[in-house]
Structure formats: C-alpha cells, structure tokens
N, C-alpha and C positions, 0 to 999 in steps of 0.2 A: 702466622700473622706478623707482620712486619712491626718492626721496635721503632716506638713512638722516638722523636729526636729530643734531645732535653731542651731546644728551647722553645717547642711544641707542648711540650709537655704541662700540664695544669703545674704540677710543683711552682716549675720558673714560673708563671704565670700569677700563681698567687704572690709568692715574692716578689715580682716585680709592682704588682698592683698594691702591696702593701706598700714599700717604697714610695712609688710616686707620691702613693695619698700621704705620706709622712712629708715628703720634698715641696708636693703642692702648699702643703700647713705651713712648714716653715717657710717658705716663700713668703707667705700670705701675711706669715705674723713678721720676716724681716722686712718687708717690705713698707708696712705700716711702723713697724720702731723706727727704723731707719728715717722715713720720711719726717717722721715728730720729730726723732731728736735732732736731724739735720736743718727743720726750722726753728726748735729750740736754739741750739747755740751760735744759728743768724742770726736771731732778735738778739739774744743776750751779748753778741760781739755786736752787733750796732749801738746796744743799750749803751753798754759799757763806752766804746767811740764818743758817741755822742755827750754823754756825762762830761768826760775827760775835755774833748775841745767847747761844751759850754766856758769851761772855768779856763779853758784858755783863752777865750773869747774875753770874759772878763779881765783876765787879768792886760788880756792886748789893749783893749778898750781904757784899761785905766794908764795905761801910759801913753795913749794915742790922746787922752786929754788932758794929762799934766801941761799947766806951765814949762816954754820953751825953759825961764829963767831957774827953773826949780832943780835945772839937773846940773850937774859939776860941769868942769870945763873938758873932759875926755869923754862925757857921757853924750849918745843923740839918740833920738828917736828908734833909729835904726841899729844904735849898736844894741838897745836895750830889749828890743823887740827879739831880734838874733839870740840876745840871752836867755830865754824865753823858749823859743822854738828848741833851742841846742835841749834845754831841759823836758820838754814837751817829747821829741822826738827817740822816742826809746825800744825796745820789744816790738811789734807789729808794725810802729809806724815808721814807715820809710821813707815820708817828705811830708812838709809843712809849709805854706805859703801863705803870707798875710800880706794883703794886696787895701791900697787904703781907695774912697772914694774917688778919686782919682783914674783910678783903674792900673794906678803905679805900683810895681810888686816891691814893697818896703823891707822884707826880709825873708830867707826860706831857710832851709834844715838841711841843703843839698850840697855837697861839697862845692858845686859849680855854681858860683857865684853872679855869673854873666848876667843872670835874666833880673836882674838886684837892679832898682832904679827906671826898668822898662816897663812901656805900660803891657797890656796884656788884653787880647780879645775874646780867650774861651767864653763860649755861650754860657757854661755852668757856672763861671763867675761871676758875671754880667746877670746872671737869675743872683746871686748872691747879695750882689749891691744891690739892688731892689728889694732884698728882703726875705728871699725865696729861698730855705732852705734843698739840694738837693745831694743827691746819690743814687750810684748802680756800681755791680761786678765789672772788673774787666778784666780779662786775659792777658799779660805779657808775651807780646813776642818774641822772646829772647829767651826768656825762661821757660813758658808755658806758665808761669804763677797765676793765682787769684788773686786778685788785689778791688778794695772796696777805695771808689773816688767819691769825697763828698765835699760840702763847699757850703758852709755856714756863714749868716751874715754878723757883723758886729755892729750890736745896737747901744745905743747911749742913750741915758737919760728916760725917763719915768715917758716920754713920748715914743722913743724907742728908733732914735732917728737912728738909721745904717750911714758907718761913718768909713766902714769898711767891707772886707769878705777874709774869711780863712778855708784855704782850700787846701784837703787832707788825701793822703795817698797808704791804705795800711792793708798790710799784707795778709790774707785768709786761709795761706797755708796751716796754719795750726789748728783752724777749725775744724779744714781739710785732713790731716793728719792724724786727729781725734775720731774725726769719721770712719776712717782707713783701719786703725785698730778696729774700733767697734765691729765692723764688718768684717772683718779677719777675726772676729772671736765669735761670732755669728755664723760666718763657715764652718769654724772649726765647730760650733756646737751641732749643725747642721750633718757634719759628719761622722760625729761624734753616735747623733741620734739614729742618722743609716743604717751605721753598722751593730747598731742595738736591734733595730730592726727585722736586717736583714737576719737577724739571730735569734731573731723570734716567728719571725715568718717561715723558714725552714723549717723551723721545729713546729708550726702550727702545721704548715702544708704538708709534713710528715704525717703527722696524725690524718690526713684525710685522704689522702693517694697511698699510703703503705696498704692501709682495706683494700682500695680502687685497685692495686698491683694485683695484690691476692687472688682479686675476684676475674681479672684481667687474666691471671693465668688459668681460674679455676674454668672458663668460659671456652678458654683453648683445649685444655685437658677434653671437655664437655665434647667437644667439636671432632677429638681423637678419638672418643669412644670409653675415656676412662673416668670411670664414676667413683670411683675410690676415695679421693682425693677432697679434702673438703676444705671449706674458709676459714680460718682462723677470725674469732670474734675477739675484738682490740676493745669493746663499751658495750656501753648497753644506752648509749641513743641513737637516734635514725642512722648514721653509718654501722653501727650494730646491729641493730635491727634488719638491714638490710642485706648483714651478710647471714644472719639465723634463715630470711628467709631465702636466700641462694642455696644454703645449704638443703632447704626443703624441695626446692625445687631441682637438685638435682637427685635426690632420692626417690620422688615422682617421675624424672624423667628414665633413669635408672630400670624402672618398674615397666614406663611405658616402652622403653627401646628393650626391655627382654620381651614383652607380648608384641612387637612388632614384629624382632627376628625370629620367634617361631614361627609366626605365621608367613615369613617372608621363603621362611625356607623348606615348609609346605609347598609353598606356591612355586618356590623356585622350583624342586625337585619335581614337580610336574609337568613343568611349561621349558625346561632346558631339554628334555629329552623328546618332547615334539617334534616333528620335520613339517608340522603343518602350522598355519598361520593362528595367533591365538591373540581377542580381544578381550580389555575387560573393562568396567565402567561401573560408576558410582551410582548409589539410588536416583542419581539425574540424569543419566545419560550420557554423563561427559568421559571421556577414556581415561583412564591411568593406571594400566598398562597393556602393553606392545610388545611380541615378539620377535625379534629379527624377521625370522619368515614371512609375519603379515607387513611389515614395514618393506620388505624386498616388492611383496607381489601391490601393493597398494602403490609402492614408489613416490614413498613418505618419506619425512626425516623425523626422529624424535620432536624438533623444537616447535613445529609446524603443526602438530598434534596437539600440543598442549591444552589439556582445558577444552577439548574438541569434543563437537558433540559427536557420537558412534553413527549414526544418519547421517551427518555430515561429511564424518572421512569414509563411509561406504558408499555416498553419495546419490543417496537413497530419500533424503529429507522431503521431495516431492510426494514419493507413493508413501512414503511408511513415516510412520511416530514409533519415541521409543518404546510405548504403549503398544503399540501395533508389534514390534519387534518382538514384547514379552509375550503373546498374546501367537505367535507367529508357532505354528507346528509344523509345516512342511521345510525343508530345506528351499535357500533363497540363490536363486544363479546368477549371479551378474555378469555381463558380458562386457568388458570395462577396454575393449581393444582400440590401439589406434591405429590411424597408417605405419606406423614404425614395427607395433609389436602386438599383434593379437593376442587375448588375453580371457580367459573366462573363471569366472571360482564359482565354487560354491558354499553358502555358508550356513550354520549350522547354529540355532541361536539354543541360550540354555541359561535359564532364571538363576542369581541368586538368593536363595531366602533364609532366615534363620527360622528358630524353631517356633516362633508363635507366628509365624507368617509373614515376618515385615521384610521388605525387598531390600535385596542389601547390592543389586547390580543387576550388569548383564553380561555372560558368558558368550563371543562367538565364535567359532574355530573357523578358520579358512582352507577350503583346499582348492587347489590350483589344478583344473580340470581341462584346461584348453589342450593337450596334448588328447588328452583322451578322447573330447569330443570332434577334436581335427579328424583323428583316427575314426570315430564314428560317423562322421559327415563321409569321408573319403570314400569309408568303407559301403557305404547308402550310396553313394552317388556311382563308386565301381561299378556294386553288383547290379544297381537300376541300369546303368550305360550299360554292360554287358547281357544284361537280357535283353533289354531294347536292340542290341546290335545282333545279338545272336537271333531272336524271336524272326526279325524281320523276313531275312534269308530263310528261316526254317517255312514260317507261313506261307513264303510264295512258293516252296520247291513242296512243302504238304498238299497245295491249291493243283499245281501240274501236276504231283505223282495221285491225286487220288482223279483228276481229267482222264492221265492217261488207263488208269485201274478200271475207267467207268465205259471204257472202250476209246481213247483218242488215240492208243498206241497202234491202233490200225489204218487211223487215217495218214496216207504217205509224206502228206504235208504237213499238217498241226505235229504229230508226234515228236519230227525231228526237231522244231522250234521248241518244244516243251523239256526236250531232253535238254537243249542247246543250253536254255534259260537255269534248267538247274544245275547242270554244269556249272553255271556261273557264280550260280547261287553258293555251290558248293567252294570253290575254288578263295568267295568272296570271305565265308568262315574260315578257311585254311590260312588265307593274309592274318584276318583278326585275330586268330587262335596264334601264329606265330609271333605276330606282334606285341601279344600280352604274355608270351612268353618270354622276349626280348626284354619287358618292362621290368620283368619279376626278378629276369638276371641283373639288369641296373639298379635294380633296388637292393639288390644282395649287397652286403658289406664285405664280401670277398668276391668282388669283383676285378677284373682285374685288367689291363689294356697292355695288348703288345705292341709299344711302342719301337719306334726305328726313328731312322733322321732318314726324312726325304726331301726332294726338291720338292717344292710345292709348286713352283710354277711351270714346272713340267708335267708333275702328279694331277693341277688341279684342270691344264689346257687336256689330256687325256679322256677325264672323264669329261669335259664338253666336248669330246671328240666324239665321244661314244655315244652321246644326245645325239650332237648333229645327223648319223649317218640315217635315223631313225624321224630325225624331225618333221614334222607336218610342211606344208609347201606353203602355208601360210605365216608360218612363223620363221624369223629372221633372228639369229645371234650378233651380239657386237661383245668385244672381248677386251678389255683397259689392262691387260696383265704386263706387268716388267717382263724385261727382255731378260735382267740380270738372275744367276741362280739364288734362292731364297731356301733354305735349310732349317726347315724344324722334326722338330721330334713331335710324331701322333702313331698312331694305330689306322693303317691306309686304311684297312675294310670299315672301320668305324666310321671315319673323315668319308669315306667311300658314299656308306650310307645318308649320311648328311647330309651331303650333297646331292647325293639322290632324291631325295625325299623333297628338299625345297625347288630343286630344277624341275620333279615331275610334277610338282601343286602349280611351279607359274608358267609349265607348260600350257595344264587343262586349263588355264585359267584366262590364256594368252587369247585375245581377240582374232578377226582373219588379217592378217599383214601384222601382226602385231610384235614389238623387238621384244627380247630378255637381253640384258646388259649382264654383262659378266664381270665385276671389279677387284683389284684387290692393292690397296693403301697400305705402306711401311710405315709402322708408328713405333713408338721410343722400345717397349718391349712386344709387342704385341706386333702381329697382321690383322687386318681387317678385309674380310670377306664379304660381296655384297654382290647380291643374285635379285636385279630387279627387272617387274612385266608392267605390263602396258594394259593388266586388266583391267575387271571392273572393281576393284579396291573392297577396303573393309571397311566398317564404320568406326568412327573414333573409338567408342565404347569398348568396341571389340580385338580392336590390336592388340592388348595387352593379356585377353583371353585363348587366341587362337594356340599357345604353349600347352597349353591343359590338356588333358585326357578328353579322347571324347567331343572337344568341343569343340561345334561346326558355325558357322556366321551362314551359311544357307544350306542346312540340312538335306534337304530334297536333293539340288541338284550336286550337293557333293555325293550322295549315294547312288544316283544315277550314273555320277565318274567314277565310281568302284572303292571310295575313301573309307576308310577305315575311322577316320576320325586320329589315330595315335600318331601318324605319321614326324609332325612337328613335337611333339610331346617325345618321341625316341628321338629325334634330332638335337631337342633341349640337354636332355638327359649325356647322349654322347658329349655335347659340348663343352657340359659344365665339368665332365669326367678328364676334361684334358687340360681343365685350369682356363677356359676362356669364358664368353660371354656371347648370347645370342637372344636378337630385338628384331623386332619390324615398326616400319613406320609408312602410313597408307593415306591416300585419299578417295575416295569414292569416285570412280569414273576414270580416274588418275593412272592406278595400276600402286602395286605393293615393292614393295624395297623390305629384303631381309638379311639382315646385317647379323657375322658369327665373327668373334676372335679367337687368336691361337697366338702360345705364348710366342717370344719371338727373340733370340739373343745374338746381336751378329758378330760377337765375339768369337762365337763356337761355331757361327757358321762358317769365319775365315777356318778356323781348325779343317771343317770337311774341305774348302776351297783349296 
C-alpha cells in the first residue's frame, strides 16, 4: 500500500484547519478593534483640534475687535495676530492662517511670509467666511503624510457676525503611528496564539491518527495473510472502541481464512491434477470456479466469466436451466465448432449437496471429444465408402458368374462379354484395393519421400509427353511452360502420380475438341502448377469437397469411367508431403482449373545451374 504524503495526510489537515479557524478569529476580532479604535482616536484628534482653534478663534476675534488706538505704537493688528498663531502653532499643527472678511490673509504660522496681506480664493475659505465650518484628510505629495485641513469661521458678538476664517493644517501622523504599534502588537499576539496552536493541534491530531496508523498498518498485515498482529488501544472512547472492535474482527477473520484454506486445498488437490475441464458454481447458477483446461476449450478468460451464469458460458441458456442441469442424468454434447476449429465436448454435470439436502452447486467436468468423434465419423464413413465401393463390383461380377454357372458360359457370344465385364469388374477392385493401400502408407508417421533435385520443366513437359502419344483425337494440349531450367527437390514417382491422376480426371472429363492447358508460374518461393479442361465443371459447393476420400460430384458417371473416388484425395496427400498446397476452382459448363505448389528456392537452383 502506498505511504500516504504528509501534506495528504489527516494530521496536517487537522493542524492546518485548526490554524485557519484560530487566523479566521483573530482576523475577525482584529479587524473590529482595529476599526473602533482607529475611529476612536479620529474623533478624539478632531475633538481635541477643534477645542484648541475654538479658543483661538476667540482669542483672534478679540484683537480683531480692539480699538485701533488701544494698542502701542510698535503693536498692529497683524503683528499681534502673528503672536498668536507663533503660540497656537505647536506639536501636530503645521500651519495657521487667519484670513479677515475681506478675504485678506492677516497672518499665518509659516515661515514664508509672501501670501501675508493677499487675498485668497480657496472654496474652503470662502465656506468659512459665511459661516461654514469645514474639514477632510489629505495626503502629502512630498511626504506621503496625513494631514487634517479645516477652516473655522470667527464670529463676534452675541449675533455671531463672521468677521473672519481660520484655516488649519495638522499633521495625523501620530494617530497614524499609534495605529501601526497597535497593529504590530496585534500580529505579534496573532502569532504568538499560531504557534500555541499549532502545538496543540499536533498533539490533538496525534491522538487521533497514531489509532488510524495502527489500524492502517494492522489492515495491510490483514491483506498479507498475518493475523498475529493486533491494535494497540490508546482509550476507551469511539477511537477505542474502534480499535477493540478491529481487533475482533480480525480474530473472525482469522477463523474464517483457516476454514476457507482447508477447503480451498481439498478443492485444489482435486482439480490441479485434472487434464479435463472442470466447472463449479454457486446455489445460483453463477460459476466461481474454472479450470485452466475448461477456460482453454470454452476459449474464455477468467475476467469474462465472472459472475456468469454456467448456461450462459456453455451456451446452453435456450434448451436447459440450471434446474434442468441439476435434474440432467445423461451426459450433455456440445458441438461448439467454428470454421476456424472444430470443436466437440462432452459434459458431465454432478449436484452439490450437503447433508440435510440443501444444494450448495453445480459440478461439471468437460471432456474434449472432437478428436475422438472425427476419428469415429472417418472411421463410419471409411468402412460405409469401402463397402459401397467394394459391394458394387462384387454384385455385378456375382450377377455374371452365377448367368454364366446357370448355362451362359456356353453361349459363344454372351459368355465372352460376361467374362469381359468381370474382368473389369475385378481389375476395378485391384485399383481400389491398391489405392487404399497407398492411403494407409501416407497416413503412416513413418513415411517417407525420396527426394532428388530435378528440372521440373523438363520432368513435368515429359510426363505431358506420355499423355499426348495416348491422347483421344478429340482432345487438344496447350503448354505455358518456361523455356528456362527450374530445379526443385520432390520424389519424381510421387510428383509422377500427381500429375497423373489430375491429367487423367480432366482427360475423362475433356468434351469432343475440347483444350487441357498446361501452366506453370515462378512465384517468390514456391511454383505453381495448373492443369486446366474445358469440361463440364463442378458446382460451387463442391470444389472444396472433390480432396476427400471417396467423394464424387457425379457418382454414376464417374464409375462408369473406372474412378475410384481416392484418386485426388492420393494427390492431396503426396502434395502436402512435399511442403506445398493444392485447390481447384470451377464453373459449371466452364471446365476445372487445379492448382498444386512445390517449394521453390533459386538460390540453390543456381548451385545445380
């Protein structure tokens, strides 16, 4: 089992989820202090501001309405006002301007003197001289500072006439600064609480993942085969409890995994030593388990089974239930062939029950019979062909010798036609009889070909030679053979025969005027040989039957021609003995084309060259 990564892991996970929720809270709560007290000490820096330039107000006011004559002769308006602001101006406040109704600035607190005597159009003023107290923040661009602008009016006399404006400039860095600690001590507590935390949350997550390790390893143990091994209980609540009852259950399991491998190894010891196919299946029908052997001949895979009904992978679900199956005393055959690979079994079912009766499966053993019953069909259709072939000839030469027994052996005419006939008759067993003795040595496993390297296009114009001098005056040869020598290795009398046998069928077969072609094509390793007539062809059906033993496409008038029926069937047999291949392909009316190969290497032909 693959090792969990630690930041996969539940541990980090609880630590981290403890965390946040502590990070989320203090957020929550700095966030709300923060906000109070940073609108606490704007009001109380405005309160304070404001207190301060009332009583400068006042005091501007009262020397903006003295008697000119009241003041000395070095004293004016202006110098006294200035004395004023110079006192006024301290701590926070960075400038001072007392501007009279006029809109004339009378005195300020700024070193640069210039704007002394000018009038002045700020909008915030001009609300001032009407009466309007105002203020806002603004930013320094030079500094980045805070700085609070505000602009109080001066009013005189119990009517409250505005005779003036004082307009103030004071700096909120220290408010600012105040805040900056605050919040610097607010992190640090914020960090402070983390790593307390984070130092409890380990040690909590420990307590709940050291069980969960335990049990994590006790699960793999389990999965090895090793029961020994038990949980370690850390409490006695639900993660304790949980691991009492791991421990239970691996005691149970324990119990059940020794009654399973006895029974497994019953079952095995039975079914390993099998060479036949063996099924088994639950009180429902479905399989669980398969033998190699039955998975070969069904041409199954384990995964494809699963959970399968036994009807369904014998493919039987139409005729039978698995009621039917249990119920089932004869052995069952299936003939399950395709064009690829013939195939037949048979199978053999058998109940399982325990002892008070109740069905615990179904047993079925498979055995792979298609070799047997090939051999049994062959062997049925042999001996039927062979009495059929033999019977026939017997019955006609028994019909003439008992004519001539009953007196025809006197008459000077019928006699000699009766002898004639069984002659033939006989001569016609003698072919048969040799020919099934040919078959019997081709089927021996020690058999054997005396091979040579010959020209074949000299070997093969010869034997058309020895046709021709014989051939009927109605049939005509054409010959397609290279000019060049072509060198293979066969056994001439075999190749002899072969050619025999397919030249004399598209002889008898050959119409009046009718051609045989003679061919033979150089292919990469092979020759190809092709002997074709002008007869009356075969039916589709039947091309691919005329190889076989025995078997004729017009019965009658092939035993009228003296056929034996095996001729093509010895010809197959020499062919395939030499490592080649032989086909025909026909049309009815058309004439037959029969096509053999022979290996063919012209490497080694240059060697004879």
């Amino acid at each position: 089992m693959q090792k969990v990564r630690f930041f996969r892991s539940i541990h980090f996970k609880f630590v981290m989820i403890y965390m946040l929720l502590i990070v989320l809270a203090m957020q929550i709560i700095g966030i709300y202090f923060v906000g109070k007290l940073e609108d606490s000490l704007k009001d109380n820096f405005e309160t304070s501001l404001t207190q301060r330039v009332n009583l400068l107000a006042y005091s501007v006011e009262q020397e903006m309405s003295r008697d000119p004559k009241e003041r000395t002769d070095d004293k004016t308006l202006e110098s006294d006002v200035s004395s004023l602001l110079r006192d006024f101006a301290r701590d926070e406040i960075q400038e001072v301007r007392v501007i009279d109704k006029s809109k004339t600035v009378i005195a300020t607190s700024d070193s640069n003197q210039d704007i002394v005597g000018k009038r002045t159009t700020e909008a915030m003023i001009l609300r001032a001289l009407v009466g309007q107290e105002w203020g806002s923040v603004f930013i320094e661009p030079e500094t980045r500072n805070r700085v609070r602008i505000m602009t109080f009016p001066i009013n005189k006399g119990i009517n409250e006439q505005t005779i003036g404006a004082i307009y103030v400039v004071a700096s909120m860095e220290e408010v600012f600064a105040q805040m900056r600690i605050i919040n610097g001590i607010l992190a640090t507590g914020t960090g402070m609480s983390l790593a307390i935390t984070a130092a409890l949350g380990i040690f909590l997550a420990r307590t709940i993942t050291r069980p969960m390790k335990d049990m994590r390893k006790q699960a793999i143990e389990l999965a090895k085969g090793n029961f020994t091994r038990k949980v370690k209980v850390y409490g006695e609540d639900e993660i304790g409890q949980l691991a009492v009852t791991f421990n239970n259950l691996t005691e149970k399991l324990e119990e059940a995994q020794a009654t399973t491998e006895g029974e497994r190894k019953k079952l095995a010891s039975v079914i390993v030593y099998m060479t036949d196919g063996v099924i088994a299946t639950n009180p429902d029908g479905r399989v669980i388990l398969v033998n190699n052997p039955a998975l070969n001949m069904l041409n199954v895979s384990r995964e494809t089974i699963k959970d399968m009904q036994i009807t369904e992978l014998l493919g039987i679900q139409d005729q039978y239930t698995f009621v039917g199956l249990i119920e089932e005393q004869e052995s069952l055959v299936l003939d399950i062939s395709t064009t690829e690979k013939p195939l037949i079994l048979r199978i053999n079912f058998s109940a399982i029950q325990k002892e008070a009766g109740k069905l615990e499966g179904l047993i079925a053993v498979v055995y792979d019979i298609t070799e047997q019953e090939k051999i049994d069909q062959e062997r049925r259709e042999f001996v039927a062909n062979v009495s059929h072939e033999l019977r026939t000839p017997l019955t006609t030469m028994r019909s003439y010798l008992e004519a001539l027994a009953d007196g025809a052996w006197e008459d000077k005419e019928i006699a000699p036609q009766f002898l004639t006939v069984t002659q033939d008759e006989t001569e016609r067993m003698i072919r048969l009889v040799n020919d099934l003795l040919q078959l019997s040595k081709l089927d021996s496993t020690d058999y054997r070909l005396n091979k040579v390297w010959v020209n074949f296009t000299e070997f093969f114009n010869k034997v058309i030679d020895r046709f021709e001098m014989t051939m009927p005056n109605h049939i005509s040869f054409l010959r397609v053979i290279p000019n060049e020598a072509l060198y293979v290795e066969i056994d001439p009398d075999k190749v002899t025969q072969v050619l025999d046998n397919i030249i004399s069928n598209a002889m008898k077969y050959s119409p009046e005027g009718g051609l045989i072609t003679f061919k033979v094509d150089v292919l990469a390793e092979q020759i190809q040989i092709l002997i074709k007539d002008e007869g009356v062809g075969i039916p589709k059906d039947s091309v691919n039957k005329i190889f076989e033993r025995f078997y004729r496409v017009d019965k009658a008038r092939t035993r009228k021609l003296g056929g034996t029926g095996l001729g093509l069937a010895i010809a197959k047999e020499m062919v395939y003995a030499h490592g080649g291949y032989i086909w025909a392909d026909s049309r009815e009316g058309k004439g037959t084309n029969v096509y053999f190969t022979l290996p063919y290497n012209p490497d080694q032909e240059d060697d004879w060259e």
